[in-house]
MMTF fields as JSON, N, C-alpha, C and O atoms, coordinates in Angstrom:
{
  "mmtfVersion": "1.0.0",
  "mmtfProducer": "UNKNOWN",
  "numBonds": 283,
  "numAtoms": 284,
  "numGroups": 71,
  "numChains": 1,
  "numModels": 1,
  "chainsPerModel": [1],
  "groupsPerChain": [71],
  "chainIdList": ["A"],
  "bondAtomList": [4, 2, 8, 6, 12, 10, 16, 14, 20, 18, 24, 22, 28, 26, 32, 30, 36, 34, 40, 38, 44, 42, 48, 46, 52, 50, 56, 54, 60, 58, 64, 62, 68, 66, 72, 70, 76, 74, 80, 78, 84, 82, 88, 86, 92, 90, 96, 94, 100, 98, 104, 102, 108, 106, 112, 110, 116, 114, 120, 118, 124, 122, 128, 126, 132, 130, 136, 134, 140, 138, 144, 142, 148, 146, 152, 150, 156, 154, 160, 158, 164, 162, 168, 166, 172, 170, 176, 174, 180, 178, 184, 182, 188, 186, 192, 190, 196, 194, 200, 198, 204, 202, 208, 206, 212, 210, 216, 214, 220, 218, 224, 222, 228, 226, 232, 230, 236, 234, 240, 238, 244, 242, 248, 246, 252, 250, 256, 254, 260, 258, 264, 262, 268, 266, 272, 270, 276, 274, 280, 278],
  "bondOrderList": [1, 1, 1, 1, 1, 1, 1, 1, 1, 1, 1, 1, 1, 1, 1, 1, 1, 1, 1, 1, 1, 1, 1, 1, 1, 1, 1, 1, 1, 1, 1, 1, 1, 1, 1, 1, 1, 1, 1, 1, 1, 1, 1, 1, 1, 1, 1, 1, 1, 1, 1, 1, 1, 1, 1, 1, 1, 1, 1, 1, 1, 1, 1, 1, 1, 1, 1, 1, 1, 1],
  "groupList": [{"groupName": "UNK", "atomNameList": ["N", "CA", "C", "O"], "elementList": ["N", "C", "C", "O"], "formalChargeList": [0, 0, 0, 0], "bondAtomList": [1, 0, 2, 1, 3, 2], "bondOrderList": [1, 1, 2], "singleLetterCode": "X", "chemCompType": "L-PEPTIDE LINKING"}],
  "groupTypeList": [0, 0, 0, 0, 0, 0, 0, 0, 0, 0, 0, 0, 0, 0, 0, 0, 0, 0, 0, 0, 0, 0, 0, 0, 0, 0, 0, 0, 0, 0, 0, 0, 0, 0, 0, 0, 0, 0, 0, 0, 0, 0, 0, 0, 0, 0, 0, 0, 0, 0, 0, 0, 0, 0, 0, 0, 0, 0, 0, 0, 0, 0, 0, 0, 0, 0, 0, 0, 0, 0, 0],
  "groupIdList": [1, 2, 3, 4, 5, 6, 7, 8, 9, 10, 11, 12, 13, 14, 15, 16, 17, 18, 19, 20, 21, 22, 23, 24, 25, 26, 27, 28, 29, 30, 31, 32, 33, 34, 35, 36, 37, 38, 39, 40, 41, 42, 43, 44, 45, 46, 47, 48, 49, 50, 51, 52, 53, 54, 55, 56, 57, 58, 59, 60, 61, 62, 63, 64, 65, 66, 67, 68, 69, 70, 71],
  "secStructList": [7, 2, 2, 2, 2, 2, 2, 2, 2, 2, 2, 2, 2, 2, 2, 2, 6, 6, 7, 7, 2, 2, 2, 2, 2, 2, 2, 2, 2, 2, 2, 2, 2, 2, 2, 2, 2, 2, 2, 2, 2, 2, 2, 2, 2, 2, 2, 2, 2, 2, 2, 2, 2, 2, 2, 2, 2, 2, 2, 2, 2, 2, 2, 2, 2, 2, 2, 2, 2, 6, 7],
  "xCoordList": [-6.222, -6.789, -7.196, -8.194, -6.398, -6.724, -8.107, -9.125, -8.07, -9.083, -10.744, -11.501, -10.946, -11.927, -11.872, -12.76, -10.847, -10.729, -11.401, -12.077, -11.338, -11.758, -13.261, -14.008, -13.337, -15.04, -15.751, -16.96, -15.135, -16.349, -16.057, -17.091, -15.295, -15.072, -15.911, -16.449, -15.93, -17.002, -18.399, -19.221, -18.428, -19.957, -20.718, -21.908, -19.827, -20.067, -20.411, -21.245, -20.059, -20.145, -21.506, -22.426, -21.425, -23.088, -23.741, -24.856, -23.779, -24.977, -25.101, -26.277, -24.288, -24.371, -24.741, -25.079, -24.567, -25.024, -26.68, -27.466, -26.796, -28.558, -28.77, -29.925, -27.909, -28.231, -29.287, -29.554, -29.736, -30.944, -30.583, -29.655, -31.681, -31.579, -31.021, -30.264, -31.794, -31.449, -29.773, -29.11, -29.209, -27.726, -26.818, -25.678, -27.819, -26.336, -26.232, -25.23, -27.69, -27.902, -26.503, -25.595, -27.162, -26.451, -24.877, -23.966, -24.65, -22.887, -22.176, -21.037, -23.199, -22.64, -22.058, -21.229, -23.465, -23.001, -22.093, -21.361, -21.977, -20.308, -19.103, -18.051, -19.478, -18.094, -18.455, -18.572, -18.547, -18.764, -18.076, -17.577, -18.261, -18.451, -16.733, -15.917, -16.425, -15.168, -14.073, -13.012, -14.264, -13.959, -13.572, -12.469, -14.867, -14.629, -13.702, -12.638, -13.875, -12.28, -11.045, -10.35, -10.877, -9.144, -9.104, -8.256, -9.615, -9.678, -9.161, -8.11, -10.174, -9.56, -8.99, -9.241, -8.161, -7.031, -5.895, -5.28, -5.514, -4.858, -4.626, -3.446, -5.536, -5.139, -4.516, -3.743, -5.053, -4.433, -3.195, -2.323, -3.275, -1.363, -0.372, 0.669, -1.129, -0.267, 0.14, 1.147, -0.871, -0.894, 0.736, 1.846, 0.604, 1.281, 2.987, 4.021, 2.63, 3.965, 4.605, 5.755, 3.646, 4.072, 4.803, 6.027, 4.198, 4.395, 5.89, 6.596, 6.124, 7.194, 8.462, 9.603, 7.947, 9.289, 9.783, 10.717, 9.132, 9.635, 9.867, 10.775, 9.403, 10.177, 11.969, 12.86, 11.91, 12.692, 14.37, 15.508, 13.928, 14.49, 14.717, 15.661, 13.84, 14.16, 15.483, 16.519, 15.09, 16.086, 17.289, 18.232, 17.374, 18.864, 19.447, 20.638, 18.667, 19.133, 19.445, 20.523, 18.849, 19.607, 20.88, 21.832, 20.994, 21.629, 23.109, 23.975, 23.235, 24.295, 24.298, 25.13, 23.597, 24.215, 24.518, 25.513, 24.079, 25.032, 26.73, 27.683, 26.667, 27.825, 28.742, 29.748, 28.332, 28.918, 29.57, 30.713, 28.632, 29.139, 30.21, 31.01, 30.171, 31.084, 32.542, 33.434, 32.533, 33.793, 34.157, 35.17],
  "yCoordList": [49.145, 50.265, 49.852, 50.345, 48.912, 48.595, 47.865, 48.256, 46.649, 46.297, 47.144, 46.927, 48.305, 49.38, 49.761, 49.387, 50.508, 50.311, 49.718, 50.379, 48.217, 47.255, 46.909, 46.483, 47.315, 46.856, 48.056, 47.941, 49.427, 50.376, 50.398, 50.776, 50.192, 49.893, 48.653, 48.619, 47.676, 46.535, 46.791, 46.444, 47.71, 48.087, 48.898, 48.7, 50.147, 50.507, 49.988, 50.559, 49.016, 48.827, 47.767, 47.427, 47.476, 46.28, 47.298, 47.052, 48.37, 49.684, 50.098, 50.269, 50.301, 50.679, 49.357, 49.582, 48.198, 47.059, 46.719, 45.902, 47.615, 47.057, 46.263, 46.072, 45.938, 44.796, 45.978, 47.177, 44.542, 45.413, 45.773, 45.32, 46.868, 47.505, 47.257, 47.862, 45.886, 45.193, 44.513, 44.267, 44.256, 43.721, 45.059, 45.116, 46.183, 47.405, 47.647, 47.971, 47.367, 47.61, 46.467, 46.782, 45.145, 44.369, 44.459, 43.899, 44.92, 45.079, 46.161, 46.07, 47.373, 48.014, 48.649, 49.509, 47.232, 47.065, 45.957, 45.857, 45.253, 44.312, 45.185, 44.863, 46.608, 47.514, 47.982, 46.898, 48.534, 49.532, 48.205, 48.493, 47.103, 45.639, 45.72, 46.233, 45.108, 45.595, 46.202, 45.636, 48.028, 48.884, 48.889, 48.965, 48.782, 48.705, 47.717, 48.149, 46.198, 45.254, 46.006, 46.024, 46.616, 47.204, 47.794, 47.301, 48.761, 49.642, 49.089, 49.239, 48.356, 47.649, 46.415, 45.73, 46.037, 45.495, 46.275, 45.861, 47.718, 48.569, 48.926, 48.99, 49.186, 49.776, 48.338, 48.543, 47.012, 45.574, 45.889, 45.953, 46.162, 45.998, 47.128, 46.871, 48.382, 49.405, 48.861, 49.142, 48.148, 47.952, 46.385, 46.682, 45.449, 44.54, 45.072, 44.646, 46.39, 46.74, 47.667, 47.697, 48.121, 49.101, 47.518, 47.416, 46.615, 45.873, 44.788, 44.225, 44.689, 44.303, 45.367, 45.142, 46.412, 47.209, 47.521, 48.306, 46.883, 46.634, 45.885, 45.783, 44.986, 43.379, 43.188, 42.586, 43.97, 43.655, 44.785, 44.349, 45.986, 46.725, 46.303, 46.782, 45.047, 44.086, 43.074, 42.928, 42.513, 41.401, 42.192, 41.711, 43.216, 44.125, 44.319, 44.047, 44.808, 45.048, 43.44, 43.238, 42.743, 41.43, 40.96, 40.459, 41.038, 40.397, 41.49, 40.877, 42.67, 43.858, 43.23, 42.335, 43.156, 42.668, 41.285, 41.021, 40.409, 39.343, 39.765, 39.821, 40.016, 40.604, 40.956, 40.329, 41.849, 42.565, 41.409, 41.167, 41.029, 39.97, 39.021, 38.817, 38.46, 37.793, 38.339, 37.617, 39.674, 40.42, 40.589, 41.17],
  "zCoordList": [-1.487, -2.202, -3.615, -4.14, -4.259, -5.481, -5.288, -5.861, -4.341, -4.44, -4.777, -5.723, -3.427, -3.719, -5.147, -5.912, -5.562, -7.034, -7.938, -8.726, -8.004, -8.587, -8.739, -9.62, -7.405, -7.1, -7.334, -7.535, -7.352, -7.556, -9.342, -9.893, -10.035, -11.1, -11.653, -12.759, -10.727, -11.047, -11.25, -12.098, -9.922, -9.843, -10.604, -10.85, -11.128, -12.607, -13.486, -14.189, -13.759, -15.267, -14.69, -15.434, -13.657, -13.796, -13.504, -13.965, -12.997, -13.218, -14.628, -14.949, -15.519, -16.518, -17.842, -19.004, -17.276, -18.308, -17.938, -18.418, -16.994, -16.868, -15.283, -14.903, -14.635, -13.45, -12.699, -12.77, -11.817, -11.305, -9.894, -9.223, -9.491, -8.365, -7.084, -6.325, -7.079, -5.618, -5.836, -4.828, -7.21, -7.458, -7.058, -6.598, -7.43, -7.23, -5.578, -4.94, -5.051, -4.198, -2.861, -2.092, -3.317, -2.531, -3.296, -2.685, -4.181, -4.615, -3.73, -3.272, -3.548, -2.796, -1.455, -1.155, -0.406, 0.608, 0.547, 1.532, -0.195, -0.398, -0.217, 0.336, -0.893, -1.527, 0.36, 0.932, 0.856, 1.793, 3.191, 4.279, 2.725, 4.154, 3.827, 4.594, 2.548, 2.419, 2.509, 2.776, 2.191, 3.204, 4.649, 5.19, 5.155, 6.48, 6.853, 7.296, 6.769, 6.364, 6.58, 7.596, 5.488, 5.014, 5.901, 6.644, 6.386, 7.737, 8.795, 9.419, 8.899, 10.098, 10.28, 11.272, 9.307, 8.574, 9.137, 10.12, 8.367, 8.414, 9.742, 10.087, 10.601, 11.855, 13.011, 13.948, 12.656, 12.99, 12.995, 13.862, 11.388, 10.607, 11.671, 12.274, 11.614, 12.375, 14.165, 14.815, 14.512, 15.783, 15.543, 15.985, 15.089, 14.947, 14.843, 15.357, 13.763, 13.149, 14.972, 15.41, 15.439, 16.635, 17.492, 17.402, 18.107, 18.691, 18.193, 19.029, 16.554, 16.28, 16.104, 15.701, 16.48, 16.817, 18.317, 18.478, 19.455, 20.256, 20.469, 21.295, 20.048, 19.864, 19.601, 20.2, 18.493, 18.16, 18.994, 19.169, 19.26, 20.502, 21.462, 22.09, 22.098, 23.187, 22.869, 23.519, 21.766, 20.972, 21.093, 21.721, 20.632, 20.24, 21.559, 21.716, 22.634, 23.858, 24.403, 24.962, 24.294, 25.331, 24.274, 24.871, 23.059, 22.051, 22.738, 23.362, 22.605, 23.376, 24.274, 24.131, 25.582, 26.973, 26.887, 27.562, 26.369, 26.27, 25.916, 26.692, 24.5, 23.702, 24.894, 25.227, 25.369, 26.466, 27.66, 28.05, 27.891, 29.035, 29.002, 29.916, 27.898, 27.315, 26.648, 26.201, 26.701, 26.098, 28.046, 28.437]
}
């Protein structure tokens, strides 16, 4: 999020120092290419985080039935 931040904050100020049309132009499909990135970054991350919590529910369950077996 900071990043977006950063860059529409970037892009400001080269709109406002004079850069030209086609710079705000191509800055801002940078900002928007970006975006889309984190997005689907984010929904990666959610998918990874879903998948390491059964992971690790698996681990716990054989780690107990061992335990078990051995008592």
């Amino acid at each position: 999020m900071k990043k977006i931040i950063n860059v529409t904050f970037i892009l400001l100020i080269l709109l406002a120092s004079g850069c030209s049309r086609e710079e705000a132009e191509k800055n801002e499909k940078q900002l928007a290419n970006l975006q889309k990135e984190m997005s689907e970054l984010k929904i990666e991350n959610t998918k990874l985080k879903m998948v390491n919590t059964k992971l690790e529910k698996k681990l716990k369950t054989i780690i107990k039935e061992r335990t078990d077996s051995k008592n």
